[in-house]
C-alpha positions as CSV (number, residue, x, y, z in Angstrom):
1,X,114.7,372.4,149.1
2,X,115.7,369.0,147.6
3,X,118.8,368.9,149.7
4,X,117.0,370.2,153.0
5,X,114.3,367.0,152.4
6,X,117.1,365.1,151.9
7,X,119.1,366.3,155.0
8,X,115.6,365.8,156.7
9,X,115.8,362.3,155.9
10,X,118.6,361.3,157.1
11,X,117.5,362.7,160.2
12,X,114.8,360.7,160.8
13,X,116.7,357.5,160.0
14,X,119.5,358.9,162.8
15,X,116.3,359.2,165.1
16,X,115.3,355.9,164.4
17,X,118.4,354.5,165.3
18,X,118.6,356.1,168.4
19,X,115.3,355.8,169.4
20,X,116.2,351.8,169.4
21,X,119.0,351.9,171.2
22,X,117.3,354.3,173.7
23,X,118.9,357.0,173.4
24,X,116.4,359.0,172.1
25,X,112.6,359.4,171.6
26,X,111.2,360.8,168.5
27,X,108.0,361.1,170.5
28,X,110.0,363.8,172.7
29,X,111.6,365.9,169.8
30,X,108.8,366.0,167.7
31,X,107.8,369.7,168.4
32,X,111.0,370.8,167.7
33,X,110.7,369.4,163.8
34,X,108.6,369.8,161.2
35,X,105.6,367.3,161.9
36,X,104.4,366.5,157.9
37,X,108.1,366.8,156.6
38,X,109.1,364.2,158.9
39,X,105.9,361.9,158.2
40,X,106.5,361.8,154.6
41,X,110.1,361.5,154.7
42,X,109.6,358.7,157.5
43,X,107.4,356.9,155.1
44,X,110.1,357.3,152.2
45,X,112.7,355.8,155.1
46,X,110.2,353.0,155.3
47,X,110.2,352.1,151.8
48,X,113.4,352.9,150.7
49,X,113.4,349.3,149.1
50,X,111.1,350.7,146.5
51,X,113.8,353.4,145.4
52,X,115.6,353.7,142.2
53,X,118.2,351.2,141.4
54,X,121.7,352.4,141.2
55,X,122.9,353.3,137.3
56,X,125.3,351.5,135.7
57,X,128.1,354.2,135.7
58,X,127.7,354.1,139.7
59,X,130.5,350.9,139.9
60,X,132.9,353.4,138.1
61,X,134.5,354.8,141.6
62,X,134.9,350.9,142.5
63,X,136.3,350.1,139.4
64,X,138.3,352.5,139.5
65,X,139.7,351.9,143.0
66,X,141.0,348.4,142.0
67,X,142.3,350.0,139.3
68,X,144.5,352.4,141.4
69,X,145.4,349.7,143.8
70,X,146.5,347.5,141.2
71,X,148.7,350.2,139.7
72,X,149.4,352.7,141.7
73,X,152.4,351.1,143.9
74,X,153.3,350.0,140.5
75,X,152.9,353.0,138.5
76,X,153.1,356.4,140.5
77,X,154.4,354.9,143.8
78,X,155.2,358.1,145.8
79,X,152.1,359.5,144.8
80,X,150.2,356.5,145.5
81,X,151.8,356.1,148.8
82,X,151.2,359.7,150.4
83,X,147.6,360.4,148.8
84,X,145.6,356.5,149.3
85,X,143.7,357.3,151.9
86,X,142.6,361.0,150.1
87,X,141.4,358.8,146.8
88,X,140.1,356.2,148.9
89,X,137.9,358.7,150.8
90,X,136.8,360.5,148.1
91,X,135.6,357.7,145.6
92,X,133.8,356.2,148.7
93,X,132.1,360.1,149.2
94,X,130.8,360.1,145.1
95,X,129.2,356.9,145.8
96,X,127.7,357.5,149.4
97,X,126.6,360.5,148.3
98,X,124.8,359.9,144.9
99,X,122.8,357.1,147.3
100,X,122.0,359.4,150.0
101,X,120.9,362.7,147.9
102,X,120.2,361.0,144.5
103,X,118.8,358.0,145.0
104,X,117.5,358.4,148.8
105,X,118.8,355.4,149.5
106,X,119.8,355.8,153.1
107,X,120.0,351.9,154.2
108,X,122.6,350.8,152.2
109,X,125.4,353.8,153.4
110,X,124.0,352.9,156.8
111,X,124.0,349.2,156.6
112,X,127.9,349.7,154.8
113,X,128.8,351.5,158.1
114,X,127.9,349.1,160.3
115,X,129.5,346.4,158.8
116,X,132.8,348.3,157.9
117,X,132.7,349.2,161.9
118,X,132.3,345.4,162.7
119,X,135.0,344.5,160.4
120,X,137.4,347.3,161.3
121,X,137.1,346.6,165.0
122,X,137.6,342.7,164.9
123,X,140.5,343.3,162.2
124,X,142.0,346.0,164.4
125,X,141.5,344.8,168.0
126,X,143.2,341.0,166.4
127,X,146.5,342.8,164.4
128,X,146.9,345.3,167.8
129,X,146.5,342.0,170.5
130,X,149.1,339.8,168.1
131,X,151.5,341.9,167.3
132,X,152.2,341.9,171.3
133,X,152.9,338.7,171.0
134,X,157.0,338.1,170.4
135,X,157.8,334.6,168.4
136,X,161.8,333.7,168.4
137,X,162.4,330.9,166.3
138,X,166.0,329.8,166.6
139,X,166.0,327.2,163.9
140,X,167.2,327.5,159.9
141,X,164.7,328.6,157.7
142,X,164.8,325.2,156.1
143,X,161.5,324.0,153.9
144,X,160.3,321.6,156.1
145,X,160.1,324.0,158.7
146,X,158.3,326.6,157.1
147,X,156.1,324.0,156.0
148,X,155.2,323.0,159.3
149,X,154.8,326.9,160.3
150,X,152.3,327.5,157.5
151,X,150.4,323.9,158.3
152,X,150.6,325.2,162.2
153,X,148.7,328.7,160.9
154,X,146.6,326.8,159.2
155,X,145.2,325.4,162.1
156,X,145.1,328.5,164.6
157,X,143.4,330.2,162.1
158,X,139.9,328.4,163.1
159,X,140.9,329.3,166.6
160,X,141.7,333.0,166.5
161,X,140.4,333.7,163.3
162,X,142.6,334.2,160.2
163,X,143.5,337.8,160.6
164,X,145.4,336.7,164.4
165,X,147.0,333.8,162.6
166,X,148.5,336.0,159.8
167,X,149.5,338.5,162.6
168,X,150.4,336.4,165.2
169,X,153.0,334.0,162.5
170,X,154.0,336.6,159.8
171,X,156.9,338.5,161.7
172,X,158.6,335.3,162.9
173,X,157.8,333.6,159.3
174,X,159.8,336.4,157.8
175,X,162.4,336.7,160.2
176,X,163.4,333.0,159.8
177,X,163.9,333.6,156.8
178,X,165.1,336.7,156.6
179,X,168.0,335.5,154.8
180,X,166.4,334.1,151.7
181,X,162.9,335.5,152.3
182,X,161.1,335.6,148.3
183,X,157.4,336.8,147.5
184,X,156.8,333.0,147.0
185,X,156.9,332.9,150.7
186,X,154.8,335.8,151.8
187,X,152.3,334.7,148.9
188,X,151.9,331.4,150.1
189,X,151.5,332.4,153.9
190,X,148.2,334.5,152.3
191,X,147.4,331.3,151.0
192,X,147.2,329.1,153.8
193,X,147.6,331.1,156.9
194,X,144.9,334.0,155.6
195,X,142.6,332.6,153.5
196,X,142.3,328.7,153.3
197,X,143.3,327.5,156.7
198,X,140.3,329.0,158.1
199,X,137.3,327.7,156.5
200,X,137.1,325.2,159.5
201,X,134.9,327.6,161.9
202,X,132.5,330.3,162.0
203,X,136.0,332.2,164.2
204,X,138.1,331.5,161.4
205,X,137.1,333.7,158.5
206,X,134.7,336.5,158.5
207,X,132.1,334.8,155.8
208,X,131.6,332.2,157.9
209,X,131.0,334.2,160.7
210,X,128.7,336.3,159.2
211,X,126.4,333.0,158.3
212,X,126.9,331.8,161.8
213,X,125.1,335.0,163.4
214,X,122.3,334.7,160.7
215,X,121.9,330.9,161.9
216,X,124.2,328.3,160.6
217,X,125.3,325.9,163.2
218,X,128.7,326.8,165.0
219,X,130.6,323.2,164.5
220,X,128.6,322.9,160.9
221,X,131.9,324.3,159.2
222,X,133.9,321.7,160.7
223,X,131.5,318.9,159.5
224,X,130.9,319.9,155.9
225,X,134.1,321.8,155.2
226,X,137.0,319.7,156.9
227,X,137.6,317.7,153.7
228,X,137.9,320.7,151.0
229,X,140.1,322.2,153.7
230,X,142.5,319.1,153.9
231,X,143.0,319.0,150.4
232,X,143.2,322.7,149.9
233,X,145.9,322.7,152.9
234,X,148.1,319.6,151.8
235,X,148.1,320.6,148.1
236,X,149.2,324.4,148.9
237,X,151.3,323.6,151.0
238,X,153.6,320.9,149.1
239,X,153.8,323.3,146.1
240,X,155.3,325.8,148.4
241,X,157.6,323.0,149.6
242,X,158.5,322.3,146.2
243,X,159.0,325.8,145.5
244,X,160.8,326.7,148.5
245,X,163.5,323.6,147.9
246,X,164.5,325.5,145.0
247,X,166.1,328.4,147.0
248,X,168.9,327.6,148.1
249,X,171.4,330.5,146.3
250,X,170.6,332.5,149.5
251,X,171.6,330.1,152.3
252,X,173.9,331.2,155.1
253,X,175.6,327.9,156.4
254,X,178.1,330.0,158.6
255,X,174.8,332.5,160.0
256,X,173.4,329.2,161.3
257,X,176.1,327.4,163.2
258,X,175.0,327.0,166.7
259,X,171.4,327.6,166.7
260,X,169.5,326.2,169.7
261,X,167.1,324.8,167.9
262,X,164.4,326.7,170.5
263,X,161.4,328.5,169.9
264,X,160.5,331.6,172.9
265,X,157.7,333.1,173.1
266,X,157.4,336.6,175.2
267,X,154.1,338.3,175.7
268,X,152.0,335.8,176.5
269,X,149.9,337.9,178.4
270,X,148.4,338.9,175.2
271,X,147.1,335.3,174.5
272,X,144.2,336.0,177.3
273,X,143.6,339.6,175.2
274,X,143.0,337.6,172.2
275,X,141.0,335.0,174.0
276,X,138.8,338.0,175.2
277,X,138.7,339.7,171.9
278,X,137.4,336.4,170.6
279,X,135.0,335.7,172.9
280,X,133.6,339.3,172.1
281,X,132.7,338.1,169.1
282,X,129.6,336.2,170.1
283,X,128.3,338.9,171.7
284,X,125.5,339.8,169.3
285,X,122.0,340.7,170.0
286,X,121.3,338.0,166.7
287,X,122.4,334.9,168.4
288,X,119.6,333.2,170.6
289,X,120.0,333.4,174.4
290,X,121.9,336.7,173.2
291,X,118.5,339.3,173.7
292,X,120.0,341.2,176.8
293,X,122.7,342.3,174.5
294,X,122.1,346.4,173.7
295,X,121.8,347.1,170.0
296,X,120.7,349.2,167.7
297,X,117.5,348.5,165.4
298,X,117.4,349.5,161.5
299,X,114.8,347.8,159.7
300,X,115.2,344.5,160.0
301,X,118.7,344.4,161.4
302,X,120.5,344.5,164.6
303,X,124.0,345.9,165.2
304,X,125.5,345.7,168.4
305,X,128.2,348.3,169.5
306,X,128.9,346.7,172.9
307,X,130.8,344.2,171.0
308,X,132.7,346.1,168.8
309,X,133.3,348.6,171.7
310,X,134.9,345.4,173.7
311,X,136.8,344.2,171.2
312,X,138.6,347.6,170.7
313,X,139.0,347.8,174.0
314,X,140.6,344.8,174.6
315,X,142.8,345.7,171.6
316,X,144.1,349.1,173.4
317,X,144.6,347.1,176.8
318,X,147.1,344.3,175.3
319,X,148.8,347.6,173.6
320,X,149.4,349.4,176.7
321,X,150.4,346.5,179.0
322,X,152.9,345.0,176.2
323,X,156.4,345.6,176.6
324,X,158.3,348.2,174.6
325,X,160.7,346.2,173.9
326,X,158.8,343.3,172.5
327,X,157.0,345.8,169.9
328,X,160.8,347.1,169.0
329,X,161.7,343.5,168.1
330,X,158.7,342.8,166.3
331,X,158.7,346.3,164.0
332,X,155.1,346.8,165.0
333,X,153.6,349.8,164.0
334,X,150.3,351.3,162.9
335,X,151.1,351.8,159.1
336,X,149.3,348.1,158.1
337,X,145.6,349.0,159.9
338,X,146.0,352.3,158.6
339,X,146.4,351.2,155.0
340,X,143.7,348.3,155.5
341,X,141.4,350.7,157.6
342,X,141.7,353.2,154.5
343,X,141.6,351.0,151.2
344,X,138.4,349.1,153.0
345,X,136.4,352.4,153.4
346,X,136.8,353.0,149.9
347,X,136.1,349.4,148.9
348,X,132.7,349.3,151.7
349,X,131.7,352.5,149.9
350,X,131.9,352.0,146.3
351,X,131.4,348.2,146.3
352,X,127.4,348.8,146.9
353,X,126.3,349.5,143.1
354,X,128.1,346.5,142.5
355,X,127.0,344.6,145.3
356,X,123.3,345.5,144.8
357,X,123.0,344.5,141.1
358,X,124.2,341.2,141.8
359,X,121.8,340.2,144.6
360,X,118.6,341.9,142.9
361,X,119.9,339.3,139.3
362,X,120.2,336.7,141.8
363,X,116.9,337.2,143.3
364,X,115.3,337.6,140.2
365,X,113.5,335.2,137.9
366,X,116.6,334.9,135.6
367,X,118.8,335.1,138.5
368,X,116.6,332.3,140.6
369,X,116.6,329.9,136.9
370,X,120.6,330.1,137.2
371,X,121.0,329.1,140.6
372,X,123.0,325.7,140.4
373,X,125.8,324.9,142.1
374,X,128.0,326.1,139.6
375,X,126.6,329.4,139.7
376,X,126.9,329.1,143.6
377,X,130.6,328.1,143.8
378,X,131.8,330.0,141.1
379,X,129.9,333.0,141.0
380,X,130.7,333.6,145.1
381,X,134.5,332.5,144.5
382,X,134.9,335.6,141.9
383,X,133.2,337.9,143.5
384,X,134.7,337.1,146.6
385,X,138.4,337.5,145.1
386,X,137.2,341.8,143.9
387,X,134.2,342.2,146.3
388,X,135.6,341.4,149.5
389,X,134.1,338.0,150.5
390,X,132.0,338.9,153.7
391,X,129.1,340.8,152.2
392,X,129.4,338.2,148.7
393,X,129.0,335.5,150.8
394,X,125.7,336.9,152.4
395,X,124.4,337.9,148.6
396,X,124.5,334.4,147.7
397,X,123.5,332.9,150.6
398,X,120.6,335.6,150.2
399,X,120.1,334.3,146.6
400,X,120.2,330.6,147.5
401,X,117.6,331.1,150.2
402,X,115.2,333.6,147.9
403,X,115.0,330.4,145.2
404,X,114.0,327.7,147.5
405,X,111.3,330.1,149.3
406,X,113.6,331.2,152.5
407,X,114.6,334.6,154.0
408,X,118.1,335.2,154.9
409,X,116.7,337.5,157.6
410,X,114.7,334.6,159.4
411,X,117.3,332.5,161.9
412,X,115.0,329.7,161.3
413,X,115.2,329.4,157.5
414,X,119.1,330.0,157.8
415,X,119.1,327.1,160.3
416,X,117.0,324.8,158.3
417,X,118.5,325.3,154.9
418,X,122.0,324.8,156.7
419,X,120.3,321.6,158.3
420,X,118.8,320.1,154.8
421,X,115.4,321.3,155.0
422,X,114.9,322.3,151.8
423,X,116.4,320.5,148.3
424,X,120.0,320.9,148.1
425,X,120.6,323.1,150.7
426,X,123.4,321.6,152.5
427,X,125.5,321.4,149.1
428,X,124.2,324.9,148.3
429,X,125.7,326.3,151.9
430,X,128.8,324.1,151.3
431,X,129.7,325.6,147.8
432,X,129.3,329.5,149.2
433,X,130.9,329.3,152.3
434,X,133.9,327.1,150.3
435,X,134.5,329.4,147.8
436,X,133.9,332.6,149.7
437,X,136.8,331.4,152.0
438,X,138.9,329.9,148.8
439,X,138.6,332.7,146.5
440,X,139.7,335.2,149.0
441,X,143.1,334.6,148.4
442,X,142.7,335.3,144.5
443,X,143.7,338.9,145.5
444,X,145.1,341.4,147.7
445,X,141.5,342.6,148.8
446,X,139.4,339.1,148.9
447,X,140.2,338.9,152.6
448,X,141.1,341.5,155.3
449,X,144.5,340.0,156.4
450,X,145.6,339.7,153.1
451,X,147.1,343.6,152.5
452,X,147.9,343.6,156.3
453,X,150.4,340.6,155.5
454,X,151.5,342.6,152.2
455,X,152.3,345.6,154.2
456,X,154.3,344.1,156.9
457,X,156.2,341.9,154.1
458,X,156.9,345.4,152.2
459,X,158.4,347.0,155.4
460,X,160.6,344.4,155.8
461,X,162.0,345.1,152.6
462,X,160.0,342.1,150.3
463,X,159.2,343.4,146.6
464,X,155.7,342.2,146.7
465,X,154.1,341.6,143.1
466,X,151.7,344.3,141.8
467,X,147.8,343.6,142.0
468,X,147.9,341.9,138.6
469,X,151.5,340.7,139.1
470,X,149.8,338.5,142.5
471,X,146.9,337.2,140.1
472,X,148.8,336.3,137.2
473,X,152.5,335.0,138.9
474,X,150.6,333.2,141.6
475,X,146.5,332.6,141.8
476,X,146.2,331.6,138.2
477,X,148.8,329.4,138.1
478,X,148.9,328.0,141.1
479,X,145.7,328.6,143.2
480,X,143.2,328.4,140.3
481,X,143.9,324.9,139.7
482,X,143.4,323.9,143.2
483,X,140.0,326.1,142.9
484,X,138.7,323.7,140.0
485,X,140.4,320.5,141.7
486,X,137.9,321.3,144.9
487,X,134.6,321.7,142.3
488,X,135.3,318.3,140.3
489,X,135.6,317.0,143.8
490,X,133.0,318.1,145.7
491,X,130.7,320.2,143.3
């Protein structure tokens, strides 16, 4: 009978949803279901805020995801390798479920959903429409050139959004240097070109996009951001100058002679696909002027599926009308959305315990007595770095807002606490969306493009460092100082 009421449940949230998009009327389908069943379970729907708490042991299966990402290539490779997607499914199913039949907690699977479709479909539609695109460099992989390539990604990335910059740059990064390629190099490109170069605009990282449908201003990125982005930019990318002036055992003087010193591109009909992808993006039923937009209703949240349904669309189109031979050349193939696709459902799944017990401490009286700038910066930046930075960013923003009296949910609050309306605000919004961009590099899952890069990298035969091996050969030592170099500055 418990399961059955449970079942039931679910049911009437399905009913709800449809009955906003229009799809369906409850009204029309209520003789067919049991009428006080439905009432009382509608009523549990309606207050499923009020619902047990997840227990401790419930971040377990996300723990132990990281765990297995971190080792498993490492450890039991071949294992790993065929059976990810299996684990990955399956820890995301104990944790679904123990919300949905333990807990009745039916908004947050549903709300995970919905943003894991949004994220899947920009990620997807953006690595399908750039890998099209064919970049022939015809110049030695020298370091001032791939300095300039990783300063050039940096800049795109606020155009087409970090996750086209990576795609559209990484295959002709590595083939310059194809010769002498290191981790170094495919480390710092995540850097620069996946994570830091695009905390410029609402397009270029999904964190920022995320505040920018709840109501921050579309050029206030660019405003408040430009100077930590500078800094963060230069800095990263003379290390890697000064790192990559250090190889040269693996130069090929004689594999260079006569090189045009040209750069072709082929495919550019895949340049309006991305434009179109992009400009998908701001169709959202959140955004004002924006109402005629179809979505679906679910409490106090709005998901469009036109959007995502255009995006992927537009994805398929610049597949099919791309040249074979242009894919050939540029080794594209599925494997790198499939692995991203797969690790993210288990990370969207699991990641809720987690997720939840940090924004009901933040919103608490302790929680609310903590929230300083500090606590902001460095509290979103970790997170960001194991939690995947989109739905940390909105938990502290969340926070922020609950301690000066504001709802995250109301445009108008967003808009005036990203316009200085209430004490501290503007710093407040600075610090989060900063170190929600920042931080995502600190590892492999902070920020979508960051295993798509690793998986193209590993195909073309690069021995990328482990999980911890990234952390500890690279983020600590060289990213974690420029993370504290930005908060003396600015924080």
């Amino acid at each position: 009978m418990e399961i059955y009421h449970s079942i039931a449940m679910v049911l009437t949230d399905l009913l709800s949803i449809g009955s906003g998009i229009g799809l369906l009327s409850v009204s029309n389908i209520e003789s067919f279901l049991v009428i006080p069943l439905l009432n009382e379970t509608a009523q549990e729907v309606a207050h499923a805020s009020h619902h047990l708490d997840p227990a401790g042991w419930s971040v377990i299966p996300f723990v132990t995801l990281l765990v297995l990402i971190a080792s498993g290539p490492l450890l039991f490779e071949n294992f790993w390798h065929h059976h990810y997607p299996k684990v990955a499914v399956f820890l995301s199913l104990i944790v679904v479920s123990y919300y949905l039949f333990v807990l009745h907690n039916y908004h947050g699977p549903v709300h995970a959903f919905f943003e894991y479709f949004q994220f899947i479909s920009l990620i997807a539609a953006l690595f399908i429409a750039s890998g099209g695109i064919l970049i022939e460099i015809d110049r030695e992989g020298k370091p001032l050139m791939n300095s300039m390539i990783l300063l050039v990604g940096a800049i795109i990335a606020n155009l087409i959004g970090t996750t086209g910059a990576s795609m559209l740059l990484i295959r002709p990064f590595l083939r310059l240097n194809r010769k002498r390629v290191k981790p170094y190099h495919v480390v710092f490109f995540i850097f620069i070109v996946s994570n830091v170069g695009g905390c410029l605009t609402p397009i270029g990282d999904p964190p920022l996009f995320l505040g920018f449908l709840k109501g921050v201003p579309f050029f206030w990125t660019l405003e408040h951001n430009w100077q930590a982005w500078l800094i963060g930019v230069i800095l990263l990318t003379i290390a890697f100058y000064f790192f990559d002036r250090r190889n040269k055992a693996d130069y090929f003087p004689d594999e260079v002679i006569g090189t045009t010193k040209k750069t072709k591109v082929s495919g550019k009909l895949n340049f309006f696909w991305l434009t179109l992808i992009i400009g998908a993006v701001f169709i959202d039923p959140n955004l004002p002027g924006m109402e005629w937009v179809p979505f679906i209703e679910y409490g106090e949240a709005k998901f469009s599926f036109v959007r995502e349904t255009l995006m992927l669309t537009f994805g398929l189109l610049a597949y099919l009308t791309t040249k074979k031979e242009i894919l050939k050349k540029n080794d594209f193939n599925m494997e790198p959305i499939r692995e991203v696709g797969f690790i993210f459902i288990g990370i969207f799944g699991t990641m809720m315990p987690a997720l939840e017990m940090v924004g009901k401490f933040a919103k608490s009286p302790a929680g609310i007595k903590l929230m300083t700038i500090n606590t902001l910066y460095w509290g979103t930046g970790t997170l960001s770095g194991f939690l995947d930075n989109a739905p940390t960013y909105l938990n502290f923003l969340a926070a922020a807002l609950s301690s000066v009296g504001g709802d995250i949910n109301a445009y108008p609050h967003v808009h005036g606490f990203a316009m200085g309306s209430f004490p501290d605000s503007v710093w407040y919004l600075q610090a989060i969306g900063i170190a929600a961009v920042f931080f995502g590099a600190l590892t492999y899952i902070g920020n979508g493009p960051n295993f798509m890069v690793k998986s193209i990298a590993e195909q073309v035969g690069v021995h990328m460092p482990s999980f911890f091996g990234y952390i500890i050969r690279f983020s600590i030592p060289i990213l974690l100082p420029l993370l504290f170099l930005i908060w003396i500055i600015f924080f």
